[in-house]
N, CA, C and O atoms as CSV, one atom per row, in Angstrom:
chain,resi,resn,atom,element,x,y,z
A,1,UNK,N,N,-12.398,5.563,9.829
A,1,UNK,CA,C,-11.335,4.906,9.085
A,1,UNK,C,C,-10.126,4.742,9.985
A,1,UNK,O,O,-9.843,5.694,10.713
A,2,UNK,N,N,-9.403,3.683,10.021
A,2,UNK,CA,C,-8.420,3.409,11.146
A,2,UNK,C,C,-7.146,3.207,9.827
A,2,UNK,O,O,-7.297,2.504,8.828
A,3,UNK,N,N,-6.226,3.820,10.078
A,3,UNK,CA,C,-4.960,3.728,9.018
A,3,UNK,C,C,-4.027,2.871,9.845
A,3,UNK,O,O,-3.798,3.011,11.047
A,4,UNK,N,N,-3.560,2.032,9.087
A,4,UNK,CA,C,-2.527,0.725,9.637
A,4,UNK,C,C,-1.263,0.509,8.479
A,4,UNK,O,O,-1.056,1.104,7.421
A,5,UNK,N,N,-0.654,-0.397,9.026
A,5,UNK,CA,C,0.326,-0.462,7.899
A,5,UNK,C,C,-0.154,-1.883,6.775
A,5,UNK,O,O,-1.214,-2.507,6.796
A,6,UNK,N,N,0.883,-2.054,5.976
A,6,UNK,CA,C,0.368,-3.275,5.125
A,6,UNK,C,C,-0.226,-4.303,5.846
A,6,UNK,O,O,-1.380,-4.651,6.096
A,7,UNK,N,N,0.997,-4.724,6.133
A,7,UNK,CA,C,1.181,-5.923,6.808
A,7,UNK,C,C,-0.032,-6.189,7.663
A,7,UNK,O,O,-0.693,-7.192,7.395
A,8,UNK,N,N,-0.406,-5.409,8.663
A,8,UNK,CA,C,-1.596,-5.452,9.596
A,8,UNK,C,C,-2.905,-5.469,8.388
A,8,UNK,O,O,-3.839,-6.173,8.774
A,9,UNK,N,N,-3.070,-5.004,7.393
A,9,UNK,CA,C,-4.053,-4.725,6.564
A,9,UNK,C,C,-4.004,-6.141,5.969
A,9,UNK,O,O,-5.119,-6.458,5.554
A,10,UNK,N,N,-3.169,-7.000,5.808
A,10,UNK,CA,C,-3.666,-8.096,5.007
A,10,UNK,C,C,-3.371,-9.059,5.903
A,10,UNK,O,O,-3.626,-10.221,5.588
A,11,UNK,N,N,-2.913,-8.836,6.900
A,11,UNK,CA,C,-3.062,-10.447,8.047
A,11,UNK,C,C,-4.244,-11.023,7.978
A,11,UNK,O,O,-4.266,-12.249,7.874
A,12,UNK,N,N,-5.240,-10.429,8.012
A,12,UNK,CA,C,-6.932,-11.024,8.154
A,12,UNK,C,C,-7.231,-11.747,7.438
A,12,UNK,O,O,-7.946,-12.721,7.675
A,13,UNK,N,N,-6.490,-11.272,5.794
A,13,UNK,CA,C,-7.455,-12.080,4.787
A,13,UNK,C,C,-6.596,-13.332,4.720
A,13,UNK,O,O,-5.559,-13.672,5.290
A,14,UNK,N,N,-7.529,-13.990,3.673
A,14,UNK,CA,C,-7.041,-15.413,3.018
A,14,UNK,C,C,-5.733,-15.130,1.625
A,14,UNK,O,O,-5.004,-14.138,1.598
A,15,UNK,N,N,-5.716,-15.901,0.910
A,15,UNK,CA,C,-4.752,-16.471,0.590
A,15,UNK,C,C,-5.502,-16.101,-0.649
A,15,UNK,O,O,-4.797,-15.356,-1.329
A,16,UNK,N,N,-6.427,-16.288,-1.091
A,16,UNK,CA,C,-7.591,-15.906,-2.180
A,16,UNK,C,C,-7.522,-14.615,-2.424
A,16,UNK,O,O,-7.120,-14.026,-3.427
A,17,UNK,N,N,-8.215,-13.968,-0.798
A,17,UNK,CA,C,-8.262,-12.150,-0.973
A,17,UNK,C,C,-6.993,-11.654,-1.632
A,17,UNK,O,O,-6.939,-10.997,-2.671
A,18,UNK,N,N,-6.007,-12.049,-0.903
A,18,UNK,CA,C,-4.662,-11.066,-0.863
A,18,UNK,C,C,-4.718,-11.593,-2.373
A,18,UNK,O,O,-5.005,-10.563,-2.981
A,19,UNK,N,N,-4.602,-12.649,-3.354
A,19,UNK,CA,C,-4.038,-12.624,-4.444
A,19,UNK,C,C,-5.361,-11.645,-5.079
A,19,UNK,O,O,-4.822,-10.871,-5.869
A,20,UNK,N,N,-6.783,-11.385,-5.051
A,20,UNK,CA,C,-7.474,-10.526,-5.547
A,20,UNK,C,C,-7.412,-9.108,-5.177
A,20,UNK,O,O,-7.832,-8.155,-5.832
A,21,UNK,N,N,-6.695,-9.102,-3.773
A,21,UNK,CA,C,-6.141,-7.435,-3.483
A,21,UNK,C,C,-5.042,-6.935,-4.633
A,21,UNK,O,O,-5.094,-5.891,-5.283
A,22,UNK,N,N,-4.069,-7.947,-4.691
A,22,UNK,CA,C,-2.496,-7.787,-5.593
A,22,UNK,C,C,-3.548,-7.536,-6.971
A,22,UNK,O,O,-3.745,-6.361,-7.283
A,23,UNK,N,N,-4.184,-8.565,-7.745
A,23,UNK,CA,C,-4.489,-8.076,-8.718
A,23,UNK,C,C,-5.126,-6.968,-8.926
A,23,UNK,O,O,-4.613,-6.353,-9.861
A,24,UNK,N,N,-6.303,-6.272,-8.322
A,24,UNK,CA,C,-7.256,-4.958,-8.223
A,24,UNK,C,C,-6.092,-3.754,-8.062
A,24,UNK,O,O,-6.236,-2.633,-8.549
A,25,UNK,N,N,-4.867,-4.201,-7.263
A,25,UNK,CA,C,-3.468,-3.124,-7.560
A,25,UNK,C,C,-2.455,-3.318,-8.624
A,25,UNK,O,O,-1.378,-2.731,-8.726
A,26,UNK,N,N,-2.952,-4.222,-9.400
A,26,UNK,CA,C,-2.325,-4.356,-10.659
A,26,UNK,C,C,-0.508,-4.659,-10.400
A,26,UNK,O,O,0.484,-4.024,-10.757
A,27,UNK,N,N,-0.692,-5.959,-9.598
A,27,UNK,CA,C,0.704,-6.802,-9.463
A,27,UNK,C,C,0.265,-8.318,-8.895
A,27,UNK,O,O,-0.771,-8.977,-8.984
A,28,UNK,N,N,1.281,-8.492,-8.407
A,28,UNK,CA,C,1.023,-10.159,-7.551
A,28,UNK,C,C,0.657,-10.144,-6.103
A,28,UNK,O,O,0.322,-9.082,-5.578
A,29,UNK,N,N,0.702,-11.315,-5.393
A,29,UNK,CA,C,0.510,-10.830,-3.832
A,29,UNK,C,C,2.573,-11.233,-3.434
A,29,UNK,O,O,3.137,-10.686,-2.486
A,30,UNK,N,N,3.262,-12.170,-4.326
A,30,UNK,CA,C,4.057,-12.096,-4.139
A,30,UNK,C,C,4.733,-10.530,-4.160
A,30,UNK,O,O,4.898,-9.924,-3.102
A,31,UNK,N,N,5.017,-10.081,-5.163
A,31,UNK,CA,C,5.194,-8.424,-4.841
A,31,UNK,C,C,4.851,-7.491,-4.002
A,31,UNK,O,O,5.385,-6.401,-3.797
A,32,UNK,N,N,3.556,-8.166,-3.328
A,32,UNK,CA,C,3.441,-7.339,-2.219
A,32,UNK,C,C,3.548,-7.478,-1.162
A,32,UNK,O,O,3.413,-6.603,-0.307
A,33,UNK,N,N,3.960,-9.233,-0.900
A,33,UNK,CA,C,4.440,-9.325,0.080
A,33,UNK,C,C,6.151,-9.268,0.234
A,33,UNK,O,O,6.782,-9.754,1.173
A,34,UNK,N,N,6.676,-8.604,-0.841
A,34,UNK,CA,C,7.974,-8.129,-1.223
A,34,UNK,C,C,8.163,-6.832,-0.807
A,34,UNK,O,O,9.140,-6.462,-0.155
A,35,UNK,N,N,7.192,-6.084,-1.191
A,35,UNK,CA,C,6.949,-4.551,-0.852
A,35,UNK,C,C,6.736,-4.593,0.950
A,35,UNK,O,O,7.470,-3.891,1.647
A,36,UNK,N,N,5.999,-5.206,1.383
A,36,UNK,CA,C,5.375,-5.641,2.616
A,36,UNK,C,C,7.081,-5.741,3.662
A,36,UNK,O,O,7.417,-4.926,4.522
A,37,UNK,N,N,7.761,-6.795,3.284
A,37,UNK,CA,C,8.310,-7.111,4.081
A,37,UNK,C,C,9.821,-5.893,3.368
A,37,UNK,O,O,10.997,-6.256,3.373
A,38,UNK,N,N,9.409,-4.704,2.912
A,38,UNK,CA,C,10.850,-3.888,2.559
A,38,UNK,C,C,12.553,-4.755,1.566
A,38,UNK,O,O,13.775,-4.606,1.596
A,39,UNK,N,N,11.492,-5.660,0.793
A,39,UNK,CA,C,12.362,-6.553,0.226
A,39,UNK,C,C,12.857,-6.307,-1.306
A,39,UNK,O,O,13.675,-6.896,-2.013
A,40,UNK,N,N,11.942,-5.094,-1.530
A,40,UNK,CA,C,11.433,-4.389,-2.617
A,40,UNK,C,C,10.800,-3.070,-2.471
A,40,UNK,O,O,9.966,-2.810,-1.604
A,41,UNK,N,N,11.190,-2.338,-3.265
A,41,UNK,CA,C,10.598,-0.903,-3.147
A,41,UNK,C,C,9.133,-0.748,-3.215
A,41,UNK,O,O,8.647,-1.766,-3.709
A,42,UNK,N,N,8.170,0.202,-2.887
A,42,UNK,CA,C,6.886,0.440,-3.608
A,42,UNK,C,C,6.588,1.187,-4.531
A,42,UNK,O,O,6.118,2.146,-3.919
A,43,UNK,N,N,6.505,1.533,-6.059
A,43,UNK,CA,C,6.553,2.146,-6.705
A,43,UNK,C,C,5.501,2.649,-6.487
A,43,UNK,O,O,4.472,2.016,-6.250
A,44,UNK,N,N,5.628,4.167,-6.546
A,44,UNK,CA,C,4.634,5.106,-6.718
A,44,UNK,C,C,2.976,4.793,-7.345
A,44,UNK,O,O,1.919,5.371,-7.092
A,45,UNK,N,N,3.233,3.818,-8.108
A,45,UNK,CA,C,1.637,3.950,-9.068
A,45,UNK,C,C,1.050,2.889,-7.984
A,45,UNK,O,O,-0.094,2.920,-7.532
A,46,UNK,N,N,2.141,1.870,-7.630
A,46,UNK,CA,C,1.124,0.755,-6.486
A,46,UNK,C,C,0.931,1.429,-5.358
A,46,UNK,O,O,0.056,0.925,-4.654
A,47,UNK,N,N,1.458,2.439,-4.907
A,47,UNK,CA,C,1.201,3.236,-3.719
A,47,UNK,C,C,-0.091,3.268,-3.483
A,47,UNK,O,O,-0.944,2.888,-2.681
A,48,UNK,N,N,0.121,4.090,-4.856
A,48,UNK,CA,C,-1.820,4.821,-5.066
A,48,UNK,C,C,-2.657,3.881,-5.302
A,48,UNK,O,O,-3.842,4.200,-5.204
A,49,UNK,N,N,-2.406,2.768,-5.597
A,49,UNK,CA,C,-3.147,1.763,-6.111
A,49,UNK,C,C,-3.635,0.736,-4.565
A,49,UNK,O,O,-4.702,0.170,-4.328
A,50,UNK,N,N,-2.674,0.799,-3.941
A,50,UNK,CA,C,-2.930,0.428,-2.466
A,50,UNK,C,C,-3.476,0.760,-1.856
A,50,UNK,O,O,-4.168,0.007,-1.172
A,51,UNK,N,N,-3.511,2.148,-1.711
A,51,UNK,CA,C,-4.466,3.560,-0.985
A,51,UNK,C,C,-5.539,3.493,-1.182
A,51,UNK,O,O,-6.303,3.601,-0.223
A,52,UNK,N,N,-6.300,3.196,-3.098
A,52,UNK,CA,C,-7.587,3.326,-3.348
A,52,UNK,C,C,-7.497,2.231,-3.094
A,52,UNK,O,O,-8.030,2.208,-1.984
A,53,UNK,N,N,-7.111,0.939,-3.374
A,53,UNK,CA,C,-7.782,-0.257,-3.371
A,53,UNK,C,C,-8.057,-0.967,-1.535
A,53,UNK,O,O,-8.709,-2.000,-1.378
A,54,UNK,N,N,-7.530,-0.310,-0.507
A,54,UNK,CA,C,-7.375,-0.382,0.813
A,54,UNK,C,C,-8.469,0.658,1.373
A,54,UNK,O,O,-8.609,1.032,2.537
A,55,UNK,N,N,-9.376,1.107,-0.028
A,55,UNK,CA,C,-9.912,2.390,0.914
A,55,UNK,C,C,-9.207,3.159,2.013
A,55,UNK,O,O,-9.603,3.120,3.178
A,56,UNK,N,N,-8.349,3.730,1.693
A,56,UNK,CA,C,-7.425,4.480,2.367
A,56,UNK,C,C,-7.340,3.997,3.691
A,56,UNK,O,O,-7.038,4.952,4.407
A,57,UNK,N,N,-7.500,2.684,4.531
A,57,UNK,CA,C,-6.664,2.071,5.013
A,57,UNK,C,C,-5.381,1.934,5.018
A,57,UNK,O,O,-4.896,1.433,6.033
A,58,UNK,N,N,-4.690,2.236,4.176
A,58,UNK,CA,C,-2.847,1.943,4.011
A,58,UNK,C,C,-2.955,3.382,3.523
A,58,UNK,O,O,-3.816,3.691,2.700
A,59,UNK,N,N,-2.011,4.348,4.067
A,59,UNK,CA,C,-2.191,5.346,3.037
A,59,UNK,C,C,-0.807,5.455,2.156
A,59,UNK,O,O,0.215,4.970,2.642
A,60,UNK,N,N,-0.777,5.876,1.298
A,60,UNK,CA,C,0.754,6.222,0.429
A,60,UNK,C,C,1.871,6.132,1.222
A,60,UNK,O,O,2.868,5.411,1.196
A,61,UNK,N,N,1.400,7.225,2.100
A,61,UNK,CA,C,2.958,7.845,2.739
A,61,UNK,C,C,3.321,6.663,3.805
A,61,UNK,O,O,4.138,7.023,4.652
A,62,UNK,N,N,2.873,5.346,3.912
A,62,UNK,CA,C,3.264,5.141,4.948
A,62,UNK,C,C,4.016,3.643,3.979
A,62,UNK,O,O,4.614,2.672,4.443
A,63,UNK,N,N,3.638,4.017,2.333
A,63,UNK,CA,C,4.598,3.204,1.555
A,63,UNK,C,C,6.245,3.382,0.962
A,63,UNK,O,O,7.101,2.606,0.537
A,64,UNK,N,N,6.133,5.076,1.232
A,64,UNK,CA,C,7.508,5.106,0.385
A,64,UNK,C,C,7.731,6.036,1.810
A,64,UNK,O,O,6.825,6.419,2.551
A,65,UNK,N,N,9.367,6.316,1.998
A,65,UNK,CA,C,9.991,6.752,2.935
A,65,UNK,C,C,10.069,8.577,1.991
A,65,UNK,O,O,10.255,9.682,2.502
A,66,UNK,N,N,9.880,8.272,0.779
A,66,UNK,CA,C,10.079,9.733,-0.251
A,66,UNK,C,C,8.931,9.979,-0.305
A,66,UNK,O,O,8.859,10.958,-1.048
A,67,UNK,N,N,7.680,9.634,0.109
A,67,UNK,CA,C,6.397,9.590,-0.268
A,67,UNK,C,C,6.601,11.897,-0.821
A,67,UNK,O,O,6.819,12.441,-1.903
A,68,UNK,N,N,6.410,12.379,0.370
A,68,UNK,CA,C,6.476,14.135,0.003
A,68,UNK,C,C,7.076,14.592,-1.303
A,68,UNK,O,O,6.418,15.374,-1.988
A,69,UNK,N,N,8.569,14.077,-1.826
A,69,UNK,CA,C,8.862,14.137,-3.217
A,69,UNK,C,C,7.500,14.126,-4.338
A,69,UNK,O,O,7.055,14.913,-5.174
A,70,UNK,N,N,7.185,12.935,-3.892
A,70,UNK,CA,C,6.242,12.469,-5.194
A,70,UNK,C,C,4.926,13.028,-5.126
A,70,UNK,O,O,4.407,12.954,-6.240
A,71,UNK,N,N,3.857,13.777,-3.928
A,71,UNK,CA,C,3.105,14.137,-3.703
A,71,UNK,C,C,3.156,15.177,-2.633
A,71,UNK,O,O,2.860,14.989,-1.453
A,72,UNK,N,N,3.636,16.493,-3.265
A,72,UNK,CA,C,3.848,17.482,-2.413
A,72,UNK,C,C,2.391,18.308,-1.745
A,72,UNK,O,O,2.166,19.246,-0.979
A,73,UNK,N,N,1.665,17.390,-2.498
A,73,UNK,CA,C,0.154,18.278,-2.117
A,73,UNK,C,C,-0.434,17.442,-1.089
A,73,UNK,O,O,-1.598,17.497,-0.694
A,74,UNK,N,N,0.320,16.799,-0.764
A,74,UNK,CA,C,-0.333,15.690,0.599
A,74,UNK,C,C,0.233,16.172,2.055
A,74,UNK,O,O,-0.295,15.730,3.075
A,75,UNK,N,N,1.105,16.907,2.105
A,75,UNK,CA,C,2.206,17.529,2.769
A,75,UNK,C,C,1.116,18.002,4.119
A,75,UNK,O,O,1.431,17.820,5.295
A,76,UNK,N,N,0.295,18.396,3.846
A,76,UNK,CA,C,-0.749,19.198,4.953
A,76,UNK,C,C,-1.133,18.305,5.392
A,76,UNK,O,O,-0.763,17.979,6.520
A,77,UNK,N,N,-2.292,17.329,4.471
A,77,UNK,CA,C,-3.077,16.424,5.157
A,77,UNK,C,C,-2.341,15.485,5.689
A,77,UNK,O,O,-3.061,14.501,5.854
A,78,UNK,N,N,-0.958,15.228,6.146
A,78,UNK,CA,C,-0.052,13.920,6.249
A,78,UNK,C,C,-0.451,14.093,7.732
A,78,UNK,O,O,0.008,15.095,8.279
A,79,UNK,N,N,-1.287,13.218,8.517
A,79,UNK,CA,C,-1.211,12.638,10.023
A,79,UNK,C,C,-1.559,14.329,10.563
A,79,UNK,O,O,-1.642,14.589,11.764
């Protein structure tokens, strides 16, 4: 498994994928390319929703700058 950031994670696809990635994370691809470009926060539930739906390709923590607040049990396994 190679962990990357968003942005690198959805350069590849189409225009199709990314709007079926946004939906399977339960938002838009506009929002995530909002989240993407720090134009907009990542709320916690799309975090996780990014993580599973990226097969942990993107992981959480590399969505929120508070990520440890919100998941103190990740604290070990972080990198």
């Amino acid at each position: 498994m190679c962990i990357m950031e968003l942005k690198e994670y959805l350069q590849n696809m189409t225009g199709e994928e990314r709007d079926a990635f946004a939906v399977k994370c339960g938002t838009t691809r506009g929002h995530i390319q909002n989240v993407m470009y720090g134009y907009k926060p990542c709320a916690t539930d799309l975090a996780v929703a990014i993580e599973r739906e990226s097969k942990k390709s993107v992981m959480r923590w590399n969505l929120r700058t508070d990520w440890a607040n919100h998941w103190p049990e990740l604290v070990s396994k972080h990198r």
